[in-house]
C-alpha positions as CSV (number, residue, x, y, z in Angstrom):
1,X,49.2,58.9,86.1
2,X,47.3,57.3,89.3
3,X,50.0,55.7,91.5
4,X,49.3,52.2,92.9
5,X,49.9,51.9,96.5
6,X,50.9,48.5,98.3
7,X,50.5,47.7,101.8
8,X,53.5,45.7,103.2
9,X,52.3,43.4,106.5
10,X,55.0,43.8,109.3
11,X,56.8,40.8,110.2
12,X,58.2,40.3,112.9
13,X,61.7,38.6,112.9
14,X,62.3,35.4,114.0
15,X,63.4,35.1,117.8
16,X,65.1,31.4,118.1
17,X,64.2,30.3,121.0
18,X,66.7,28.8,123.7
19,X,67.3,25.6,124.8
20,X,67.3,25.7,128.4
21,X,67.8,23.3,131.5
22,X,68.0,23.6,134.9
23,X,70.5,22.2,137.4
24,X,68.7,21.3,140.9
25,X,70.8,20.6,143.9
26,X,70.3,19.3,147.7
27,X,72.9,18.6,150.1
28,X,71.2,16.7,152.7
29,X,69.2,13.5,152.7
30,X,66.3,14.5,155.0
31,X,62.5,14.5,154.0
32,X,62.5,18.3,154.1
33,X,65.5,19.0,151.5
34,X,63.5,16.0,149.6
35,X,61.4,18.3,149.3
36,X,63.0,21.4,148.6
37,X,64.1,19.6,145.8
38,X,61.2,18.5,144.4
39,X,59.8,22.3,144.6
40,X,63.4,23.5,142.8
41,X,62.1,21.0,140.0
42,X,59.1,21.9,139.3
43,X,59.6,25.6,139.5
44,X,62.4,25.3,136.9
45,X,60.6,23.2,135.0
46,X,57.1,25.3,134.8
47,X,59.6,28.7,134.3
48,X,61.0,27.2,131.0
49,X,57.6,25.9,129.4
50,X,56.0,29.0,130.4
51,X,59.0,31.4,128.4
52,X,58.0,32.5,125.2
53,X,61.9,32.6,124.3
54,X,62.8,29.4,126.1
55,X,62.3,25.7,124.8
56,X,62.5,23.0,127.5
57,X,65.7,21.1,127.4
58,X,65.7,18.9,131.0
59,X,65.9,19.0,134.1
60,X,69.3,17.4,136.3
61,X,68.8,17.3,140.1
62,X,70.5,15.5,142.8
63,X,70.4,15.1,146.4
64,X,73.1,14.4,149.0
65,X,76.0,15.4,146.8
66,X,78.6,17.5,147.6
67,X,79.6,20.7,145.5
68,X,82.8,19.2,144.4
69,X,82.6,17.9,140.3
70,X,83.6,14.0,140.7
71,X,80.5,13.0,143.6
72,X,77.6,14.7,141.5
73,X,77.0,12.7,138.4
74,X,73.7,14.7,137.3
75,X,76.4,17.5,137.0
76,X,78.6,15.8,135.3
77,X,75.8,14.6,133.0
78,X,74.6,18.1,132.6
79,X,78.3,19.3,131.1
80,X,78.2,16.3,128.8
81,X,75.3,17.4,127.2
82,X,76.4,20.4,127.2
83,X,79.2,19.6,125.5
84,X,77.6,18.0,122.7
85,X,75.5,20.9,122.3
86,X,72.4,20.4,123.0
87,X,71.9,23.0,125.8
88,X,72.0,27.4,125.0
89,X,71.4,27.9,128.2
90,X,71.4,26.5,132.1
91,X,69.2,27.6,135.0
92,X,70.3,27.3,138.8
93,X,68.8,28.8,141.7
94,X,72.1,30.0,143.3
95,X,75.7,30.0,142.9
96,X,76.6,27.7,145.9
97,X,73.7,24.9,144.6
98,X,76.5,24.7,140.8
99,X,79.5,24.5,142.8
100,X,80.9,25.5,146.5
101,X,84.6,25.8,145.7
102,X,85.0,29.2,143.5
103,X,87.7,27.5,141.5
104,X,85.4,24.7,140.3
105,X,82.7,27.5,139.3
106,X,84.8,29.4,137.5
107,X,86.5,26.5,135.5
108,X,82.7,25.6,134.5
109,X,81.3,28.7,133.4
110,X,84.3,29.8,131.7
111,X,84.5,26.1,129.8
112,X,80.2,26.7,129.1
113,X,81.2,30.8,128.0
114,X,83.3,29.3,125.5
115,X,80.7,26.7,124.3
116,X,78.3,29.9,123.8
117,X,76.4,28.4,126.8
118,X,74.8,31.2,129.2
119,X,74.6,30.3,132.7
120,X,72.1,32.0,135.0
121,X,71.7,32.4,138.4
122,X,68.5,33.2,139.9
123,X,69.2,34.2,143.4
124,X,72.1,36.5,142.5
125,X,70.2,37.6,139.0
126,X,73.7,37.0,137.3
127,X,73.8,35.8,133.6
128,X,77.5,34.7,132.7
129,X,77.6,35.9,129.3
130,X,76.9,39.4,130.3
131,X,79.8,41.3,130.3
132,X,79.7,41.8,134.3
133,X,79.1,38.5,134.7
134,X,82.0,36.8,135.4
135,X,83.6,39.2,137.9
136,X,80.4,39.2,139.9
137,X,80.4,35.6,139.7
138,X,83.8,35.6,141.1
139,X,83.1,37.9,143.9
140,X,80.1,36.4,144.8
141,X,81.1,32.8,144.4
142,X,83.9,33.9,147.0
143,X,81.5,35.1,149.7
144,X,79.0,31.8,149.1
145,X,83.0,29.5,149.8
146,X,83.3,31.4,153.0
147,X,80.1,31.3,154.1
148,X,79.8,27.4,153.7
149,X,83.5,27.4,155.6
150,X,82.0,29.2,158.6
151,X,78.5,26.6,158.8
152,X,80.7,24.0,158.2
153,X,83.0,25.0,161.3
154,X,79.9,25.7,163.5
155,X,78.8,22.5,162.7
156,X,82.0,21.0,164.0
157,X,82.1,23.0,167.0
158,X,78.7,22.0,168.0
159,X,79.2,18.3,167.6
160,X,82.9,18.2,169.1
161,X,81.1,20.4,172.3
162,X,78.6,17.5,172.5
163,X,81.0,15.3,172.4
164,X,82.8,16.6,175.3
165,X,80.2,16.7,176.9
166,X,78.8,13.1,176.3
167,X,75.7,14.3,174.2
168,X,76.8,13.1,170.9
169,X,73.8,11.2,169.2
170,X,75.7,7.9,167.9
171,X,75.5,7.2,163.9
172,X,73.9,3.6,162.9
173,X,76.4,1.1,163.7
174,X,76.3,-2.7,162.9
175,X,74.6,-4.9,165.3
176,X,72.7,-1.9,166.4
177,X,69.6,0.2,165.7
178,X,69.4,4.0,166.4
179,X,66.6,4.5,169.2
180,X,65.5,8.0,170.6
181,X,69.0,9.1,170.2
182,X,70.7,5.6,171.8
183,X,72.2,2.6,170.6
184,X,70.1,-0.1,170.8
185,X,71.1,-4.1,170.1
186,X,69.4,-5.4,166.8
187,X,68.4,-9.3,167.7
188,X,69.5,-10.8,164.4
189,X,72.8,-8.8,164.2
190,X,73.9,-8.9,167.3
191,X,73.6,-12.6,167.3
192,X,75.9,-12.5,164.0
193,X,78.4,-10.3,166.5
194,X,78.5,-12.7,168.8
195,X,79.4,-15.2,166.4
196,X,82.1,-13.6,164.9
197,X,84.1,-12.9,168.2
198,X,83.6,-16.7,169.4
199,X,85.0,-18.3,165.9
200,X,87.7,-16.0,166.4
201,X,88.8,-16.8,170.0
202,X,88.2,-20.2,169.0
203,X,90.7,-20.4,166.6
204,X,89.2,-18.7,163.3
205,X,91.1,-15.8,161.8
206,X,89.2,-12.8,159.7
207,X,88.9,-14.4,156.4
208,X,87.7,-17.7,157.4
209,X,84.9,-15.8,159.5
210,X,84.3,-14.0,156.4
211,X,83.9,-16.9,154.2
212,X,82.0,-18.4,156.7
213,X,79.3,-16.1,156.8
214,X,79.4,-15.5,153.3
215,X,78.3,-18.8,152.7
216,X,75.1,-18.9,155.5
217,X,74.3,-15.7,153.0
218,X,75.0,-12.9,155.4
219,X,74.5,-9.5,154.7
220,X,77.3,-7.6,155.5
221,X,76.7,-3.9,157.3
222,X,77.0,-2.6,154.1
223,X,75.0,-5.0,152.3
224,X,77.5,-6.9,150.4
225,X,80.1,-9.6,151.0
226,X,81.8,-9.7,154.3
227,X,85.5,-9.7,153.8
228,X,88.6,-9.8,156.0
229,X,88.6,-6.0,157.1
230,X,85.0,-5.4,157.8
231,X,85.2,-8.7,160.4
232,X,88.5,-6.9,161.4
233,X,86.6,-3.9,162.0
234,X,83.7,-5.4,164.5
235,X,86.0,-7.0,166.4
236,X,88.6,-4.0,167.0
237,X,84.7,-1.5,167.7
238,X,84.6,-0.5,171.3
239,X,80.8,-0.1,170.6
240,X,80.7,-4.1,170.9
241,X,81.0,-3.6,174.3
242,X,79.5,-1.3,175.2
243,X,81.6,1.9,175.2
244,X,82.0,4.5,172.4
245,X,85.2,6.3,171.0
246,X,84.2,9.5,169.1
247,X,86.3,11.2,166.8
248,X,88.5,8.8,165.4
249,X,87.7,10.8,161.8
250,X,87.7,14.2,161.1
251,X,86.3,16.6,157.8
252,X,89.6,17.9,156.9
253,X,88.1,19.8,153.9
254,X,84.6,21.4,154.2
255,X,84.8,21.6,150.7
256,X,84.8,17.9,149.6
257,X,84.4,16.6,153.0
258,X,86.4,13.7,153.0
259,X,86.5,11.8,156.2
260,X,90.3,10.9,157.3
261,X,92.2,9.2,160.1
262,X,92.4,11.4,163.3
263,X,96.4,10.3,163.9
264,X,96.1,12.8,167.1
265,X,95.3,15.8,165.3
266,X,92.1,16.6,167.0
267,X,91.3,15.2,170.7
268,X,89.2,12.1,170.7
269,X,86.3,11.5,173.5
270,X,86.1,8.0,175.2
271,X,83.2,7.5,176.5
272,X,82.5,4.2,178.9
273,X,78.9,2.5,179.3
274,X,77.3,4.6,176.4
275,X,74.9,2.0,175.9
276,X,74.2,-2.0,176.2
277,X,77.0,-4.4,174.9
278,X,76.7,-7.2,172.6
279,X,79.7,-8.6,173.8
280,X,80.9,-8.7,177.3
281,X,84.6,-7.0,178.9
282,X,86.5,-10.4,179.3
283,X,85.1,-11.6,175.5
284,X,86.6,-8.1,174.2
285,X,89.6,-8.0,175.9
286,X,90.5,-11.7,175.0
287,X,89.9,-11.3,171.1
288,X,92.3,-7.9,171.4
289,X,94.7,-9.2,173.2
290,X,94.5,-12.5,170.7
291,X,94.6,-10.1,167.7
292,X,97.6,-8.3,168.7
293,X,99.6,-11.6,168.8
294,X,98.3,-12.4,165.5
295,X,99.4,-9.5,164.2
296,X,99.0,-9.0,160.3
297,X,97.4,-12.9,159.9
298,X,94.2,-11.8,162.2
């Protein structure tokens, strides 16, 4: 009997391909971290759509947030999605770029690990679902919270050693531009100063001032309405006259580096004749000591 022989083609099986993104981070607002981003993009970016087994599912990058969760709404948009499945797996250059504080990392991979979501980090070649995963993450997410706590408190040395010593490059302040390291009166504003601490020896208290310039269609120094507190808070500046008070906030927290009221404990640094005055001693002193009386109904 002649035997009939079939040939069978190999097939190989089906490899589903993951959907990946990437999370890109920057902490600083400069042209170089600009950029630094922009290269974390579109390195991520060409990775995925150059993986056989990864499909392309976004990209989420921000600049000038903080590692915390609640200031960093690409992250929060990220876990969303997520959520709703429709990432396998998410890309991130290094542990301290997904989150600083070791608690808040571990509370988001292990909430992704039991989505099924992977989470890789290229710097420290550490893929969460892997069974060593999450202790190295832990250890290592450790290290990258005492590492930022020991820039961060350099950082604060260096500045509170300038100012003690007077060197302290002042931060934009109303009625002022920044000028090769000096405060320098802006024209338009400082005219608007001016105004503001004559209607309110004359008679005017905070939220009339307000209303008042409000209605000439003033910008405020933070671009919106002027109200009672932010006229409060030009007349009260010792920068209106020519003198500058440093440290009168303090990073409590390197983590989510929230400013708060120094109530005496760190010194402060007084520093007289720092730069021109819009306003002159006597002006000052008179709207203080008018201010004081007033009381709450400034």
């Amino acid at each position: 009997m002649e035997r009939n022989v079939t040939k069978i083609a190999v097939t190989m099986p089906h490899t589903k391909r993951l959907r990946a993104a990437a999370y890109c981070r920057v902490s600083g607002g400069t042209e170089e971290t600009k950029r630094s981003l922009t290269t974390q993009v579109n390195y991520f970016k060409k990775h995925i759509e150059n993986a056989e087994n990864l499909e392309f599912a976004g990209i989420y990058a921000e600049a000038r947030a903080t590692g915390t969760k609640c200031e960093r709404p690409e992250f929060q948009r990220l876990i969303a999605d997520c959520r709703a499945g429709l990432i396998d797996i998410v890309l991130t250059k290094s542990i301290s770029r997904l989150a600083r504080n070791t608690l808040t990392l571990l509370e988001t991979v292990r909430e992704l690990k039991s989505l099924g979501i992977d989470v890789f980090f290229e710097e420290q070649n550490i893929h969460t679902l892997s069974e060593r995963g999450e202790l190295m993450l832990t250890i290592m997410a450790s290290i990258a919270q005492e590492e930022s706590h020991t820039v961060s408190e350099n950082i604060k040395w260096r500045k509170r050693r300038d100012m003690a010593s007077g060197k302290t490059v002042p931060a934009k302040v109303y009625g002022y531009d920044v000028r090769d390291g000096k405060l320098v009166p802006n024209a338009e504003q400082a005219q608007i100063v001016q105004i503001i601490f004559e209607d309110f020896l004359g008679g005017l208290g905070c939220t009339k001032i307000a209303g008042f310039l409000n209605s000439c269609g003033l910008e405020s120094p933070r671009g919106k309405s002027w109200s009672k507190n932010t006229v409060k808070y030009i007349l009260q500046n010792e920068k209106m006259r020519g003198n500058s008070l440093y440290q009168q906030t303090f990073v409590k927290d390197h983590i989510n580096k929230k400013q708060v009221k120094n109530n005496g404990e760190l010194p402060q640094y007084f520093i007289s004749d720092s730069h021109t005055g819009i306003v002159g001693n006597a002006l000052f002193e008179a709207v203080q000591s008018k201010m004081q009386r007033r009381g709450s109904h400034a």
